[in-house]
ROGUDREN-403730 format. One record per residue (C-alpha): residue number from 1; x, y negated, z. Coordinates in pm, 1 decimal. Layout:
residues N
r num: NUM east: X north: Y up: Z
...
This chain:
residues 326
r num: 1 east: -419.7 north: -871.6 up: 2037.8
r num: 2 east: -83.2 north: -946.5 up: 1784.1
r num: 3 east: -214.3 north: -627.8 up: 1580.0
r num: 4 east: -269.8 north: -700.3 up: 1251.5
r num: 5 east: -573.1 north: -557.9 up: 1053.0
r num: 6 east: -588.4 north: -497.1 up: 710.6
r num: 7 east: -831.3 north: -353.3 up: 403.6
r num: 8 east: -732.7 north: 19.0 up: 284.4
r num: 9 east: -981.6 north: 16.8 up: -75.0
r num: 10 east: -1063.7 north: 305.6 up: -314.5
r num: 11 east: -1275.9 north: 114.9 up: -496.9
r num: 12 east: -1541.3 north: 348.2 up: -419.0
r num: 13 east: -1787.2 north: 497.2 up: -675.9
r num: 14 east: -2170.7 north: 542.5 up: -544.7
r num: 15 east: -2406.7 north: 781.3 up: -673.9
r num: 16 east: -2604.3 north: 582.6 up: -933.1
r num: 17 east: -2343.1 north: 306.0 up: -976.0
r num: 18 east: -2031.5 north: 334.0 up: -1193.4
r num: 19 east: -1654.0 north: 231.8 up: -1200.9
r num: 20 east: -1741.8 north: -145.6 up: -1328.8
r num: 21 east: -1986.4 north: -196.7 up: -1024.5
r num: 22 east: -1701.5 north: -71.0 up: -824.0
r num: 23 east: -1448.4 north: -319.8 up: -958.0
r num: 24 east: -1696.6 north: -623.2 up: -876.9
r num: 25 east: -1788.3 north: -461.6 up: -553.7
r num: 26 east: -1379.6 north: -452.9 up: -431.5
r num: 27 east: -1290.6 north: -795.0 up: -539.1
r num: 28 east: -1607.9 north: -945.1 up: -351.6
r num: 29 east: -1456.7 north: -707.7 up: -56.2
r num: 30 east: -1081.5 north: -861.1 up: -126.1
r num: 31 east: -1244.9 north: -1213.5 up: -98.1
r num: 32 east: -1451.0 north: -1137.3 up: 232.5
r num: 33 east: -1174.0 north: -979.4 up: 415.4
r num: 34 east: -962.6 north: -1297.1 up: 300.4
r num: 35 east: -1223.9 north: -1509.0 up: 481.5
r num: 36 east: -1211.0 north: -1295.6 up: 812.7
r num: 37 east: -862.3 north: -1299.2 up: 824.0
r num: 38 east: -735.9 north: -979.6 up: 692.7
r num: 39 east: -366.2 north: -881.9 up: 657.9
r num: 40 east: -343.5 north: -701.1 up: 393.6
r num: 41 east: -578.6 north: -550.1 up: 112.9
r num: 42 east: -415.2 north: -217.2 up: -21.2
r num: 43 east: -580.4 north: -3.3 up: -297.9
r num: 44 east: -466.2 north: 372.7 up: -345.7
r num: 45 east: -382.0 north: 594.5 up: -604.0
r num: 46 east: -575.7 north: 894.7 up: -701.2
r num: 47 east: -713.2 north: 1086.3 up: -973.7
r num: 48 east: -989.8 north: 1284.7 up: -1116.8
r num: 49 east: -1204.0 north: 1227.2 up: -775.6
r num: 50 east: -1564.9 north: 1112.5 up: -888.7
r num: 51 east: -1591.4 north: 888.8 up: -621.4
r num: 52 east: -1253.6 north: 688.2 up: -677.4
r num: 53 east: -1233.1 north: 443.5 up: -931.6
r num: 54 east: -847.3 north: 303.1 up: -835.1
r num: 55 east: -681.0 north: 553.9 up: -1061.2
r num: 56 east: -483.1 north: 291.3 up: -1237.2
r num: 57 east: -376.1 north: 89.8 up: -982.2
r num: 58 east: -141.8 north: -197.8 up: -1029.7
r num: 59 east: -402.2 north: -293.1 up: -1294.2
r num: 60 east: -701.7 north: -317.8 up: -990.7
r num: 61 east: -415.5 north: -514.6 up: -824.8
r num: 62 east: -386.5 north: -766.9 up: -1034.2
r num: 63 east: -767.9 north: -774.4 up: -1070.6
r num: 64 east: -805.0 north: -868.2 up: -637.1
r num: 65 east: -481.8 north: -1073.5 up: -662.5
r num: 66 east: -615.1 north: -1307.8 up: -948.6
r num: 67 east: -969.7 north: -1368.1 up: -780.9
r num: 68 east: -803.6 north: -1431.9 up: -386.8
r num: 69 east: -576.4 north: -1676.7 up: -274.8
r num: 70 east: -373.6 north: -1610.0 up: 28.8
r num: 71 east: -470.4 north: -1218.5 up: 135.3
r num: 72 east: -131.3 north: -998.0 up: 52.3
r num: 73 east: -233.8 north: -728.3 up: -223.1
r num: 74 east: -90.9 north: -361.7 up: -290.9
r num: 75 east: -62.7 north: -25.4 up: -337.1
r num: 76 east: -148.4 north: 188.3 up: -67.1
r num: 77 east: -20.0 north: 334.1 up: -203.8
r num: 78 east: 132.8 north: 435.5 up: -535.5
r num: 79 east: 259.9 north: 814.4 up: -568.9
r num: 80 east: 612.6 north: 761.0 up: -702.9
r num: 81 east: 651.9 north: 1147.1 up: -847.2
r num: 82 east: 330.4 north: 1047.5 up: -1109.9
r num: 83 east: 572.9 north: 818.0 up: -1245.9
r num: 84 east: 917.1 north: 657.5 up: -1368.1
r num: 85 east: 1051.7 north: 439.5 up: -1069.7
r num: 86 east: 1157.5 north: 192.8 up: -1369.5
r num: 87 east: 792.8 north: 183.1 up: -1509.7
r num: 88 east: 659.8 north: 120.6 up: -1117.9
r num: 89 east: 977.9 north: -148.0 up: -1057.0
r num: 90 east: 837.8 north: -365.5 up: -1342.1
r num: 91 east: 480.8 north: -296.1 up: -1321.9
r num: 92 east: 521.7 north: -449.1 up: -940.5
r num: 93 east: 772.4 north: -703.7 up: -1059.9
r num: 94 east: 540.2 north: -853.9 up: -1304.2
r num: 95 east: 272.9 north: -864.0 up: -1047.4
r num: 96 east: 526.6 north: -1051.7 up: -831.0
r num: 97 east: 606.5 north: -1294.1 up: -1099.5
r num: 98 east: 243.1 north: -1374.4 up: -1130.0
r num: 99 east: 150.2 north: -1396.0 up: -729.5
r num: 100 east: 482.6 north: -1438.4 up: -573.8
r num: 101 east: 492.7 north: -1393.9 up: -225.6
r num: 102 east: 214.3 north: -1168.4 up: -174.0
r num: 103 east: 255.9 north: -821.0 up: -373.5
r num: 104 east: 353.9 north: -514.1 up: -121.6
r num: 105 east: 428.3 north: -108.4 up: -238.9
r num: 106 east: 368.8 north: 154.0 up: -58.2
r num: 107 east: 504.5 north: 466.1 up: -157.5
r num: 108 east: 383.6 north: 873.6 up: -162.5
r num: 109 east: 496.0 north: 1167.3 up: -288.3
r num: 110 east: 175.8 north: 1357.1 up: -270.1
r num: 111 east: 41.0 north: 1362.3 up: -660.8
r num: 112 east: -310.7 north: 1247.1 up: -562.4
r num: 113 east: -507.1 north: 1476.8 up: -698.6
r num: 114 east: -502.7 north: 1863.7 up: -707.8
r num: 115 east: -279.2 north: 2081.1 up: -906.9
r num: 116 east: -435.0 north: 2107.4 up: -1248.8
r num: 117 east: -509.1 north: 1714.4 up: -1222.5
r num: 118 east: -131.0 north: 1706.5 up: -1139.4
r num: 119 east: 6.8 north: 1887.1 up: -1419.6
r num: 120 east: -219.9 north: 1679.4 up: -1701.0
r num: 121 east: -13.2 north: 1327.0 up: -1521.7
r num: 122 east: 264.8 north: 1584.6 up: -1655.2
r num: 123 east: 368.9 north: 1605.4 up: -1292.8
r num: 124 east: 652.5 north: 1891.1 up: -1246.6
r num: 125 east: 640.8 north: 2109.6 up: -964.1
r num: 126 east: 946.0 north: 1967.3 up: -858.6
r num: 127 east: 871.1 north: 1617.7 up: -831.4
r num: 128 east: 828.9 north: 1567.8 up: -473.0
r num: 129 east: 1107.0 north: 1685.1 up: -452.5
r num: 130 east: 1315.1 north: 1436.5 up: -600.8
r num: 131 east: 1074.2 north: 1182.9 up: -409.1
r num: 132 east: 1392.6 north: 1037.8 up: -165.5
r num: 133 east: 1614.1 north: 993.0 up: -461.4
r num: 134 east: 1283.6 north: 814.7 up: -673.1
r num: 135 east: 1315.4 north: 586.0 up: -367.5
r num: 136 east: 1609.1 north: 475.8 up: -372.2
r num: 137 east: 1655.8 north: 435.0 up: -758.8
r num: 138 east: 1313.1 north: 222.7 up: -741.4
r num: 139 east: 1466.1 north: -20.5 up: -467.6
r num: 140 east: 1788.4 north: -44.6 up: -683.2
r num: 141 east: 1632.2 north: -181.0 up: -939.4
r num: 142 east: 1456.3 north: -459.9 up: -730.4
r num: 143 east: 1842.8 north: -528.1 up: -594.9
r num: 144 east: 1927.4 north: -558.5 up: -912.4
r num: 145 east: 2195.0 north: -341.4 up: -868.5
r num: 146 east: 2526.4 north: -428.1 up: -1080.4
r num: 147 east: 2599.9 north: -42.7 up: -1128.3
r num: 148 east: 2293.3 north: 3.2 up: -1301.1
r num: 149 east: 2280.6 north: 32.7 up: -1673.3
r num: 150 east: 1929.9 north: 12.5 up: -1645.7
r num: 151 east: 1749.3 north: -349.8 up: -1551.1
r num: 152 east: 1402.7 north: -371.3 up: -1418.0
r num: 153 east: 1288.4 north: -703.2 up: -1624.4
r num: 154 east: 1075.3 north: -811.5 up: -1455.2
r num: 155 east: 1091.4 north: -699.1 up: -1128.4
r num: 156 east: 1537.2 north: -759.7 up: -1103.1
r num: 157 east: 1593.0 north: -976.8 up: -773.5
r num: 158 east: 1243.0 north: -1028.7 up: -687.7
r num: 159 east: 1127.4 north: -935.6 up: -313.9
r num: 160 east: 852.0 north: -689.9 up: -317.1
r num: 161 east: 810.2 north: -518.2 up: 37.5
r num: 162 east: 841.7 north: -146.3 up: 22.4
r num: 163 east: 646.7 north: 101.8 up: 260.7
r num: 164 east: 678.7 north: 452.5 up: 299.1
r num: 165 east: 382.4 north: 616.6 up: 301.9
r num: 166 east: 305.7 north: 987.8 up: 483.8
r num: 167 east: 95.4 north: 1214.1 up: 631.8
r num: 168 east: 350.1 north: 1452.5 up: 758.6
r num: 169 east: 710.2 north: 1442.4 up: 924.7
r num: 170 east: 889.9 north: 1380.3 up: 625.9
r num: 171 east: 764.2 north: 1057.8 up: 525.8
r num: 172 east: 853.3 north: 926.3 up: 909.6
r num: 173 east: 1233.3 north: 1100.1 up: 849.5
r num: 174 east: 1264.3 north: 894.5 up: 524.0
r num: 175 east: 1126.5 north: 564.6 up: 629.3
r num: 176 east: 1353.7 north: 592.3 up: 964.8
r num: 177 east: 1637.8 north: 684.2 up: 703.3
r num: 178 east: 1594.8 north: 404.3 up: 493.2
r num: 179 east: 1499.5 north: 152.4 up: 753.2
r num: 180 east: 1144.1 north: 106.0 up: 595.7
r num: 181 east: 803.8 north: 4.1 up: 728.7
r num: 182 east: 629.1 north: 346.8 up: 752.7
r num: 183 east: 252.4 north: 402.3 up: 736.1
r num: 184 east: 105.3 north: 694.5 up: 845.5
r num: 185 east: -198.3 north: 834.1 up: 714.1
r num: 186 east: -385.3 north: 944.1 up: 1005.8
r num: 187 east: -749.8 north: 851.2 up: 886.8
r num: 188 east: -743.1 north: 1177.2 up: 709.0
r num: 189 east: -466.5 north: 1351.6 up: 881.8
r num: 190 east: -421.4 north: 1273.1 up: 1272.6
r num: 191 east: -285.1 north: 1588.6 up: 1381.0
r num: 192 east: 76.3 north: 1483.3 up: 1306.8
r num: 193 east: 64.5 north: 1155.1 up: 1443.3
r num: 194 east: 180.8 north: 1138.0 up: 1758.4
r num: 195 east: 499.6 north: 1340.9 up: 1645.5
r num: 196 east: 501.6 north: 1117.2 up: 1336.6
r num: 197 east: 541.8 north: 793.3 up: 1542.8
r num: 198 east: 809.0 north: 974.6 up: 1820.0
r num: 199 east: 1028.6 north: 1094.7 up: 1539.3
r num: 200 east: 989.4 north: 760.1 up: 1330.0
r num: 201 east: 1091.8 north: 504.9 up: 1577.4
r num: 202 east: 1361.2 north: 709.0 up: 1747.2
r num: 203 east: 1527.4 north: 784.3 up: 1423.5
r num: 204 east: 1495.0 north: 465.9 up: 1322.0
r num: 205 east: 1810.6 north: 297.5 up: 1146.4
r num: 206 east: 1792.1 north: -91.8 up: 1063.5
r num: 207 east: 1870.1 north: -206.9 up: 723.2
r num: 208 east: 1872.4 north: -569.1 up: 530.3
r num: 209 east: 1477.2 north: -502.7 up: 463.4
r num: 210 east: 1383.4 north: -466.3 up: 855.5
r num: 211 east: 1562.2 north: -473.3 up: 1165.9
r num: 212 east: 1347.5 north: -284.8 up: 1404.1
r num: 213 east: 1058.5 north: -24.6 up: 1308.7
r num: 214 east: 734.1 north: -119.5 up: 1154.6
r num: 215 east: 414.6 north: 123.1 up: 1222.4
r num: 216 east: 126.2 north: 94.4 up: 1045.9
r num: 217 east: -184.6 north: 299.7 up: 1088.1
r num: 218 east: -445.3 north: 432.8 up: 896.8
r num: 219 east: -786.4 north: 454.7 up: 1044.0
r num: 220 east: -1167.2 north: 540.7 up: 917.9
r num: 221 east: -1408.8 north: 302.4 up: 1066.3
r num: 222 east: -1728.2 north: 245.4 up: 1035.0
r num: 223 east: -1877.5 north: -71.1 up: 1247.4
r num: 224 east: -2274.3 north: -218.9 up: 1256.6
r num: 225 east: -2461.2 north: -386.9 up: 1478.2
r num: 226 east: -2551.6 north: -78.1 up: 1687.6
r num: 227 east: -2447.3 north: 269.9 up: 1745.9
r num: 228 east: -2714.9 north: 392.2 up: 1616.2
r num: 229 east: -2674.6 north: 264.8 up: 1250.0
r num: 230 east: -2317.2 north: 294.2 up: 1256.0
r num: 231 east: -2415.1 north: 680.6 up: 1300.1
r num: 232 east: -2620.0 north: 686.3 up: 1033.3
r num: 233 east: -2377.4 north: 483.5 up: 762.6
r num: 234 east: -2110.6 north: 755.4 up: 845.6
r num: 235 east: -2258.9 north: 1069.0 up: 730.7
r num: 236 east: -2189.0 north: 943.3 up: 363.9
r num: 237 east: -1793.6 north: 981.8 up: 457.2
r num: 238 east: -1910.3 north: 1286.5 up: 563.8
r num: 239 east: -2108.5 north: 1441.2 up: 307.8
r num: 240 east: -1834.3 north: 1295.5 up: 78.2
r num: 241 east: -1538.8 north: 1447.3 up: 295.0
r num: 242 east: -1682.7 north: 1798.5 up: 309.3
r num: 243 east: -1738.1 north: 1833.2 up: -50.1
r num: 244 east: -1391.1 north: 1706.8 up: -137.5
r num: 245 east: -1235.8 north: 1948.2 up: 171.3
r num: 246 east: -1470.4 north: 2231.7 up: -51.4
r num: 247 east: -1309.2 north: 2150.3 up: -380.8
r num: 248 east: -1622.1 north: 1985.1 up: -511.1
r num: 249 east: -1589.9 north: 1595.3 up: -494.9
r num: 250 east: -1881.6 north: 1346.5 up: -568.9
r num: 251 east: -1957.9 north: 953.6 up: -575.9
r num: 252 east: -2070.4 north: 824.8 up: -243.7
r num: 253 east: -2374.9 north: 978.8 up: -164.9
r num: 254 east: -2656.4 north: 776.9 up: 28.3
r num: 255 east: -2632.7 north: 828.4 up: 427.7
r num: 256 east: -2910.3 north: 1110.7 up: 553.4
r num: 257 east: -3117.8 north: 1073.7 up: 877.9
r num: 258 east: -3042.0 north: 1341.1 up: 1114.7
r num: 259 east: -2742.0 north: 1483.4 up: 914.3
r num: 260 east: -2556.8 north: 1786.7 up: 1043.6
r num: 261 east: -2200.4 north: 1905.7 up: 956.3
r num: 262 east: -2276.1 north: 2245.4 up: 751.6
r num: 263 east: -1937.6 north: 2387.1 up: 865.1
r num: 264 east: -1836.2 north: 2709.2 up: 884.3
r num: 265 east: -1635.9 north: 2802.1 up: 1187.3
r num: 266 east: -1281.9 north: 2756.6 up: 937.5
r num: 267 east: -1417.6 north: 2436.5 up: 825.8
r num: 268 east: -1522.0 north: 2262.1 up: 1163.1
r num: 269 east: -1138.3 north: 2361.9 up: 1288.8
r num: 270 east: -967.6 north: 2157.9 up: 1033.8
r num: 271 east: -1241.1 north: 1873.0 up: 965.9
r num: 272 east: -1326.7 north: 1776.7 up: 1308.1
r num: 273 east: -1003.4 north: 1636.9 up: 1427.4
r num: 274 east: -991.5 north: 1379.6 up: 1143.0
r num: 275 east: -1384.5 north: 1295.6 up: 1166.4
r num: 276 east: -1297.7 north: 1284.3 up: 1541.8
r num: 277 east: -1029.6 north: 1009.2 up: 1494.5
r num: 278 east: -1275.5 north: 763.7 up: 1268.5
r num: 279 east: -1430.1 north: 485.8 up: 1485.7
r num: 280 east: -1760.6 north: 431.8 up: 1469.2
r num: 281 east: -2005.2 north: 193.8 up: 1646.7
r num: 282 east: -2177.9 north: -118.9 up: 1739.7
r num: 283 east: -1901.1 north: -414.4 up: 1841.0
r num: 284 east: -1876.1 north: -282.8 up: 2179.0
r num: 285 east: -1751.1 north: 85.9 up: 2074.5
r num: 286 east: -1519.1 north: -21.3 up: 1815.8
r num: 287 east: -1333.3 north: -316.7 up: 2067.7
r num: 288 east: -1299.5 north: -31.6 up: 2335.4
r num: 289 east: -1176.2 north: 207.4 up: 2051.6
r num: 290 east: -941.1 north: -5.9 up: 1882.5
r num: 291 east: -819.4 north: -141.0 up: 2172.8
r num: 292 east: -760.2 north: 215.2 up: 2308.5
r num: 293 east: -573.1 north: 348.1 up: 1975.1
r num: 294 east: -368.6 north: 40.0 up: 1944.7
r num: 295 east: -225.7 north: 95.5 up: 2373.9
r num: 296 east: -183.9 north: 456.6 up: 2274.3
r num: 297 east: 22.8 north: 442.4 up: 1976.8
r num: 298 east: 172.1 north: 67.9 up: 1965.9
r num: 299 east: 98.3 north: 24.1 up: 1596.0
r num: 300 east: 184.9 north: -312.1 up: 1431.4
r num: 301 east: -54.5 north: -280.9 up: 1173.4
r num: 302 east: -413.0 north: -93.6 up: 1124.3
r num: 303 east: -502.2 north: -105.1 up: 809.5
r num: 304 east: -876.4 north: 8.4 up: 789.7
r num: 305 east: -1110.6 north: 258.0 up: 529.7
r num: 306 east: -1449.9 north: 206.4 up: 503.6
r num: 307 east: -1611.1 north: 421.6 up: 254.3
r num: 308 east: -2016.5 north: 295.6 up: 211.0
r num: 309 east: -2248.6 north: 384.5 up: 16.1
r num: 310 east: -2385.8 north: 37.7 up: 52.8
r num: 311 east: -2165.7 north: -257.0 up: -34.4
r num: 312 east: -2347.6 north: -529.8 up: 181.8
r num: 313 east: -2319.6 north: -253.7 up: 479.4
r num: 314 east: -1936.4 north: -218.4 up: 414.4
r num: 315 east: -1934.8 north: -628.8 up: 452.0
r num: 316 east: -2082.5 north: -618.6 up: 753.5
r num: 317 east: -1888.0 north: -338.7 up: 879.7
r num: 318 east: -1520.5 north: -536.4 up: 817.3
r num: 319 east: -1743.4 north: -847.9 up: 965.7
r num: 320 east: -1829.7 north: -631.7 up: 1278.2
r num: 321 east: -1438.2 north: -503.5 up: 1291.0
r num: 322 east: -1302.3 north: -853.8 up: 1299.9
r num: 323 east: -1553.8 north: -998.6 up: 1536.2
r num: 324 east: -1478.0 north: -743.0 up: 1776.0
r num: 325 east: -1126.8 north: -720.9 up: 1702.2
r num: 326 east: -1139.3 north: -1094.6 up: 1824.8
C-alpha cells in the first residue's frame, strides 16, 4: 500500500487524570508513532471540551516537535476565524525556524467549540465568513508578499505546508480553488464524503504549492489483538461521543462491559453513520477495513483518531494499525 498513515491527537483528558498527564501521555504517543513509521502527528484545536487538553495548540506543537526527531508535526488543525492570520503566520513560522522541514497547518473555519465558548475567543458571528479571504492573507504572509505592509517575522519566506481542512462542501470548493491539500473530516462526519472527494478532485486547479490533488482522510479506529477487546475499548468513544452530541462533554470515561447506545430514535439517525465509519478490530478486521476504505475513496493520506481511555491500549492500538497496515 503507498497510503500514508498518520496520528490525529487531542491530547485526550481521562476521568481521574488531568491536562499534565495528557501532555506526557501525547509526546510518548508522538515518539511511538515515530518508531512505527507514522506520517504525520497532527493535534487539533478546540475549546472548553473536558476531555481535550490541545486548546492552545502551536504551544503542544512545539512540545511533540522538541521531544521527536523525524515525524512531521501540526495542526490539525488550527481554526483560522479564532484568530489573526498574522498571529497564526508567525506562531507557525517560529515553529518552522526551530524544526525546519517538518511543521504542517491545517486550516478550519469551524470555531471549535460551541457558541458561547465562541463568543468568549471574541469570535464574531461573521468570522467564517471571512474564512477564504483569512486564507489567503495567511499564505501571503508566508510568500512574503512585496505588497504587504505587514511582514510575518518570523514566518516571511519560510515553507510551511498548508491544508484545508472540512467537513462539508465548502472546505473541498476552497482547497480545489486554491490548489491545496484538502482533508476531510469524515471520522466524525462521513455523510458528505463521497460528494466531498467528487467535487474536490474535479474542481481541482493546480497551483505552485501542488500540482495534482491531495486527499487526506480522517478516520476513528480502534485496533487490539482481538475483536472482542477492540469492542470493548470503543465504547469509551462512545460514551464520550454521545455526551458531547447531548451538549454535556466529559474526560474519557473507562470502557463498560456490555455497553449499549442509549439513543433515542433522533439520536441513533445522526450518530450511527459516523460510529458506523470507525474501524474497529483485531489485525485481521482493520487490514480488510482499511484496505477496503482506501480502494473506495483513493485517499493519499489517513490520518488516524484513537481516543482511549487507557494510554498503553492506545499504543497498542497504533501498533496493531501499522502491523496490519503492513
Amino acid at each position: 500500500m503507498t497510503t500514508r498513515l498518520s496520528v490525529l491527537d487531542l491530547s485526550p483528558i481521562v476521568q481521574g487524570s488531568d491536562a499534565a498527564q495528557s501532555f506526557r501521555n501525547t509526546l510518548d504517543l508522538a515518539r511511538h508513532a515515530e518508531r512505527l513509521g507514522y506520517h504525520r502527528f497532527w493535534l487539533a484545536e478546540h475549546h472548553n471540551i473536558p476531555s481535550v487538553a490541545s486548546a492552545a495548540t502551536a504551544v503542544i506543537i512545539e512540545h511533540v516537535a522538541s521531544g521527536t526527531k523525524t515525524i512531521r508535526v501540526g495542526a490539525g488543525g488550527i481554526m483560522l476565524p479564532n484568530h489573526s492570520p498574522l498571529v497564526i503566520a508567525e506562531q507557525f513560522g517560529t515553529l518552522e525556524a526551530l524544526h525546519p522541514g517538518r511543521i504542517d497547518l491545517a486550516l478550519g473555519r469551524a470555531p471549535g467549540s460551541d457558541q458561547i465558548t465562541a463568543q468568549a475567543l471574541r469570535r464574531t458571528p461573521q468570522a467564517g465568513d471571512l474564512f477564504p479571504q483569512d486564507v489567503v492573507e495567511l499564505m501571503s504572509y508566508f510568500a512574503d508578499d512585496p505588497a504587504n505592509a505587514v511582514r510575518a517575522v518570523p514566518g516571511a519566506g519560510l515553507d510551511v505546508p498548508i491544508f484545508i481542512l472540512g467537513s462539508s462542501l465548502f472546505g473541498a470548493q476552497l482547497a480545489a480553488h486554491l490548489g491545496l491539500p484538502f482533508a476531510f473530516a469524515s471520522h466524525f462526519a462521513p455523510q458528505l464524503l463521497e460528494q466531498a472527494i467528487q467535487i474536490y478532485r474535479a474542481r481541482f486547479k493546480p497551483s505552485a504549492k501542488l500540482d495534482k490533488p491531495y486527499l487526506m482522510l480522517g478516520a476513528n479506529v480502534v485496533a487490539a489483538d482481538t475483536d472482542a477487546e477492540a469492542r470493548h475499548l470503543f465504547t469509551s468513544y462512545e460514551q464520550s461521543f454521545v455526551a458531547l452530541r447531548r451538549g454535556r462533554p466529559m474526560p474519557v470515561p473507562p470502557p463498560i462491559e456490555g455497553y449499549e447506545l442509549p439513543l433515542t430514535p433522533i439520536e441513533r439517525a445522526q450518530l450511527e453513520p459516523v460510529l458506523a465509519m470507525a474501524m474497529v478490530g483485531g489485525p485481521e478486521t482493520i487490514r480488510r477495513r482499511l484496505r477496503e476504505f482506501i480502494a473506495t475513496t483513493g485517499a493519499d493520506e489517513i490520518i488516524i483518531a484513537s481516543q482511549l481511555f487507557d494510554h498503553s491500549a492506545r499504543l497498542r492500538s497504533y501498533e496493531v494499525v501499522m502491523q496490519a497496515y503492513q
